[in-house]
N, C-alpha and C positions, 0 to 999 in steps of 0.2 A: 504493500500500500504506500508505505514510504517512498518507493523508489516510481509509481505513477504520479505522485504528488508532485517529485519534486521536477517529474519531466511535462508534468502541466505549467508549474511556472514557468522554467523556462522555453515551453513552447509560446507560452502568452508573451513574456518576455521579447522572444526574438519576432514576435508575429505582430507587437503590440497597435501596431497602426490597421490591422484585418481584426484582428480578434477583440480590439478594445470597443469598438463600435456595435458588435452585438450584445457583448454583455452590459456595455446601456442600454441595448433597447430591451431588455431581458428585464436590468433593472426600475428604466420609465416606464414600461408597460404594469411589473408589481408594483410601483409606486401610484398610478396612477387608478390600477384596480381597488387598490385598499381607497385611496382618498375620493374614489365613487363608489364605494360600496360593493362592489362588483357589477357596478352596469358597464365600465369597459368591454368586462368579454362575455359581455349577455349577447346571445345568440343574433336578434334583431342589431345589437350596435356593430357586430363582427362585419355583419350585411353591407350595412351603412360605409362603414369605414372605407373597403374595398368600392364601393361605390362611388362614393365622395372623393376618391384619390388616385380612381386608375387614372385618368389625364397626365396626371403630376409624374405617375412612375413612368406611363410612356415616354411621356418629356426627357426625362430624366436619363433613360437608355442611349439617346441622342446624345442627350448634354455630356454621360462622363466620356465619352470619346474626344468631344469637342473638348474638353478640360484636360485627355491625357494630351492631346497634340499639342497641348500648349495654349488651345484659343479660350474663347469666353462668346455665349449668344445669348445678348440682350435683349432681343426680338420676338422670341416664341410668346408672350403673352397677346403683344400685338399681332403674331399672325395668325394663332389661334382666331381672335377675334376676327379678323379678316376671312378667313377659310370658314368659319362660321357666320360669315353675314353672309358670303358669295350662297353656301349650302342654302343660306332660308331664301333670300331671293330667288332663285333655281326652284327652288319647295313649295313656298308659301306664297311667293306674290306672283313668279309665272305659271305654277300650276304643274310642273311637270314631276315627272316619276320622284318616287321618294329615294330609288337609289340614284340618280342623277345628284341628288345632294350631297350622299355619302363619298360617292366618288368625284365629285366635283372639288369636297373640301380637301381630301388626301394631293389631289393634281393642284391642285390653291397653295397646298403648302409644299409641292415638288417644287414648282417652278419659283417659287421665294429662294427654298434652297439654293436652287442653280444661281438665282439672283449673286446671293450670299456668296458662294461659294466663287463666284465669275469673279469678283471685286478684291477677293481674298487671295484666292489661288493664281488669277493671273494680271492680278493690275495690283497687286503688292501690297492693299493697303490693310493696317491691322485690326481682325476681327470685331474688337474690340468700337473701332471708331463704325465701323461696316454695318455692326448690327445694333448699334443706338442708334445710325443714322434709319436703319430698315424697323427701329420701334415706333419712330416719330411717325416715318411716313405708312406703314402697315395701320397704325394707330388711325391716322387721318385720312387716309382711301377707308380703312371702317366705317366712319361717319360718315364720307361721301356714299359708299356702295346702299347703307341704311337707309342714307337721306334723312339721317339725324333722329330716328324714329328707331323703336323695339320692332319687331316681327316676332309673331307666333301665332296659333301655335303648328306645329310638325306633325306631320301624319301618324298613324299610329304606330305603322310599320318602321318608321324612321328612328322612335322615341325605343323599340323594343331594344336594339344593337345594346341600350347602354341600359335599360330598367328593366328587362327579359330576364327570365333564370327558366332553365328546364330543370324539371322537377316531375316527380312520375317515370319516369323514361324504362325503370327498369323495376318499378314501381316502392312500396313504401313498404314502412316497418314500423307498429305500433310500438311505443315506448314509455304510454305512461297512459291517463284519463286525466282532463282538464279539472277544474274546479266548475262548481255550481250542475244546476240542472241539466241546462240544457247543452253544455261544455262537450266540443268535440275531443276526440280522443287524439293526444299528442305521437305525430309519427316523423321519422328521419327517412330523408329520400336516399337512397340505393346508390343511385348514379352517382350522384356527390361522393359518398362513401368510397365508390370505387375509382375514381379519381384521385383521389386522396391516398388511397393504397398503389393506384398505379406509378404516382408521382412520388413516393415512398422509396416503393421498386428501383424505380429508375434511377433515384438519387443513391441508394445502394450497390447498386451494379455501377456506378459512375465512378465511386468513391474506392470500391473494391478494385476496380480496373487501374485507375490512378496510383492507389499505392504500391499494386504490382509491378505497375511501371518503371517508379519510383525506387524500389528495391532492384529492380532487375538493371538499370544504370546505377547502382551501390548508394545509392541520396536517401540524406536521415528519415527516417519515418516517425512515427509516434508510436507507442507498441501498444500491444494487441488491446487489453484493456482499454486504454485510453480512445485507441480506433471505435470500439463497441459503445464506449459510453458516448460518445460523439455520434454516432447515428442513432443510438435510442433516442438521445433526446432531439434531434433533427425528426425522428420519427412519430412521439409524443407532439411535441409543437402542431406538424404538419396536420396527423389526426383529429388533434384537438381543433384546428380551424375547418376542416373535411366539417366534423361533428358539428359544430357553429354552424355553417352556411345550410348543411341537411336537416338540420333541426328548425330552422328557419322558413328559406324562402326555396330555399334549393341551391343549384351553380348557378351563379351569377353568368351569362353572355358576357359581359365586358371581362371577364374572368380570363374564357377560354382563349379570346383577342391578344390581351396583354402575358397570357400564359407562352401563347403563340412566339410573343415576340420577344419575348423574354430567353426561351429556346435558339429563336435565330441570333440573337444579341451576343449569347453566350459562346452561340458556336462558330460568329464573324471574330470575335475578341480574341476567343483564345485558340483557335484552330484553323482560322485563314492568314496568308500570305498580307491581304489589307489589313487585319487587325496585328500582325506582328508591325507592318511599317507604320501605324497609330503610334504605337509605343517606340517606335524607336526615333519618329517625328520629333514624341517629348521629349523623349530620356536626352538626345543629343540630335539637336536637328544638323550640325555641321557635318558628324559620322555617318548620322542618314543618307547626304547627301551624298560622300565621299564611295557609299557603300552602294552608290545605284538606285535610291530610293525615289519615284518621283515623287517628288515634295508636290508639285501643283497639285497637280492629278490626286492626291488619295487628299489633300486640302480640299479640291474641289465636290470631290464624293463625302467628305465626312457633311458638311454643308447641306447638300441634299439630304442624305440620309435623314438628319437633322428638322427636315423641312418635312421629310415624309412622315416622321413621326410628328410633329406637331399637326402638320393637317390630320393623319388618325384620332390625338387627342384632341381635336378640334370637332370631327363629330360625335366622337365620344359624350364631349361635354357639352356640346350642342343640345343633342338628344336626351340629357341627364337637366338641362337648365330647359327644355322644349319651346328653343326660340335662341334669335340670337338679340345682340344689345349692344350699344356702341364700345360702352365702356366695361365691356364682358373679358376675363383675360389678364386685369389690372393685377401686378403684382406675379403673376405666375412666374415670369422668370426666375424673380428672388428665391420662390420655393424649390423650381427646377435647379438650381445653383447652388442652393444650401444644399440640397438632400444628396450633392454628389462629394460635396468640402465633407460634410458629418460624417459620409459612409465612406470616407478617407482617402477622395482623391487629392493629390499635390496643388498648391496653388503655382507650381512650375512647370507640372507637367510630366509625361511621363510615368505617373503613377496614379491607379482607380480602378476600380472592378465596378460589373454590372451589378453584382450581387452586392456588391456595399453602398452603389446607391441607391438601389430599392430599399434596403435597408435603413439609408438615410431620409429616404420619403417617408418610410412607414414609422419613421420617430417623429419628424415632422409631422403627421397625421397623427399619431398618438397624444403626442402634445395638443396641438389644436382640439381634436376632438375631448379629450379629458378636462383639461382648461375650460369646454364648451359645459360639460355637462355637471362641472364646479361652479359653474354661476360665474367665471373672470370674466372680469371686462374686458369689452373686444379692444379698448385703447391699452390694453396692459396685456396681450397678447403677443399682439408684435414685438416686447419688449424682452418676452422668455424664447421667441425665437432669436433675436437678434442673439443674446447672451450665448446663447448655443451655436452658433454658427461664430462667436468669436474665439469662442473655447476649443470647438473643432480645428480650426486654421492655428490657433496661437499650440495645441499639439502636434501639428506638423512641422512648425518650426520647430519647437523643442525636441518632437526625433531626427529632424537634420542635424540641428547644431550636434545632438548626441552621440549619432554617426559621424559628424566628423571630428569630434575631436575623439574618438575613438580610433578614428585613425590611424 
């Protein structure tokens, strides 16, 4: 026992910028259960959560690319907004099909991308100046395209993509009797369940595979124990949220979207030829260069990308708000930016995983929502994110400085 103990510290230790960022959200999520009595992870708020926040984690899969290469995108709030006025226009006021909107807002936010990307990648100027300049004007084509007016509401079929859950599919499982007379009898859907176990599965065989790997090129591993305890509790977690969403309303739609992408995210980062030249843009854009890398070219595609997933989160949230609105989008960026600094990307570059800033949203979502059903006030909100998003950055510096005077 001693000798797993003492190889968890120094696995946190050496890991501390991966591993410090779950066990806050391990420890904001039980802080935040006790001081709501457990309505955090009551079934219906579990719903909610993932509802109110896939936009943010889309965003968010775009954004920590954009932060390992080195850049920053000021813009997604406004072109959100934009990709979701073009959608209700398209919808609402000329009458046409309701997937012409959905598809309309994803092609809304390609071609910003390209916008972005054009100005970035081959007229040199930096991301930074490119996409405040593309918030101002996304921001103001919004009101134009509006004509300074709300639109809604969205078809029904348009509003399902993001407020949809199948449930039934593989049918139910009674689990309790309601209270009072007339009270139906409490059941968890099937499908969900086995989602939850299939997603289990997978992360199992992923994990198993990896340290095979890993051993078979002679690199440290963690032993066996410590292996086991690390996917039980990846396993519990998982289950526990399966169980929430089945006990509920069923699988959320927006679920299997952002699950979707979440899968391609992970496997452009860590397993394609573009996602090693992302990282290696950051780590050292001179080496990159020196080593073959087209710097324009994968600048210009990271942009896009970037553009694609915001127009998704843009019907997403479109069809979750059932309408669009001039000033719809305000502030998203900030969230999309923080939730990839907290889940511990560099502010240099080079360094972020997908998986730490979903993670970083879903603290971000934690807080807000808990905060929500604490009674804070919404002026005294903003002020427990900012603190958090300084704390985040001011530990990046302090494991640089530590790394190198380690040296």
């Amino acid at each position: 026992m001693s000798n797993v103990l003492a190889e968890t510290k120094d696995l946190f230790t050496r890991n501390l910028r991966t591993s410090g960022i779950y066990i806050a959200f391990v420890a904001i999520v039980l802080l935040f259960t006790i001081l709501t009595g457990g309505t955090l992870l009551a079934p219906e708020n579990v719903t909610n959560l993932v509802l109110q926040n896939a936009h943010i984690l889309i965003m968010a899969l775009g954004m920590i690319m954009i932060i390992v290469a080195g850049h920053i995108d000021l813009s997604v709030g406004s072109v959100l907004a934009f990709a979701s006025a073009v959608a209700a226009v398209l919808v609402i006021r000329l009458g046409m099909p309701w997937w012409v909107g959905l598809l309309a807002a994803v092609v809304v936010g390609i071609l910003v991308g390209a916008w972005h990307g054009f100005w970035v990648a081959f007229v040199g100027i930096p991301a930074f100046i490119v996409t405040l300049a593309g918030m101002l004007l996304f921001r103001g084509l919004t009101w134009v395209v509006l004509e300074n007016v709300s639109l809604s509401p969205f078809p029904g079929e348009y509003k399902t993509l993001a407020t949809g859950f199948s449930r039934g599919l593989f049918g139910e499982v009674v689990v309790g009797q309601g209270s009072g007379l007339l009270a139906q009898p409490q059941t968890v859907d099937v499908f969900t369940l086995l989602i939850g176990v299939v997603a289990v599965a997978g992360f199992v065989v992923s994990q198993v595979r990896s340290r095979r790997a890993r051993m078979g090129y002679n690199q440290k591993v963690e032993s066996m124990p410590l292996f086991v305890v690390k996917l039980a509790a990846v396993a519990v977690v998982a289950m526990a949220f399966a169980w929430a969403l089945a006990y509920n309303r069923g699988f959320p739609l927006v679920l299997i979207v952002l699950g979707l992408l979440i899968l391609i995210y992970q496997l452009i980062t860590n397993r394609t030829v573009f996602g090693r030249h992302v990282y290696a843009i950051g780590g050292n854009l001179s080496a990159a260069q020196l080593s073959g890398v087209n710097v324009r070219r994968v600048n210009f595609w990271l942009f896009v990308h970037m553009g694609m997933l915001t127009g998704i989160a843009a019907a997403m949230f479109s069809a979750r708000s059932n309408g669009a609105q001039p000033g719809m989008g305000n502030s998203f960026e900030l969230d999309v930016i923080a939730a990839c600094f907290i889940g511990g990307a560099s502010t240099t570059g080079g360094i972020g995983r997908v998986t730490g800033a979903l993670v970083g949203g879903l603290v971000m979502a934690v807080m807000s929502n808990g905060m929500s059903l604490m009674g804070v006030p919404q002026s005294v909100q903003p002020i427990v994110k900012g603190l958090v998003l300084l704390i985040a950055v001011a530990f990046d510096i302090y494991n640089k400085r530590r790394a190198g005077a380690a040296r």
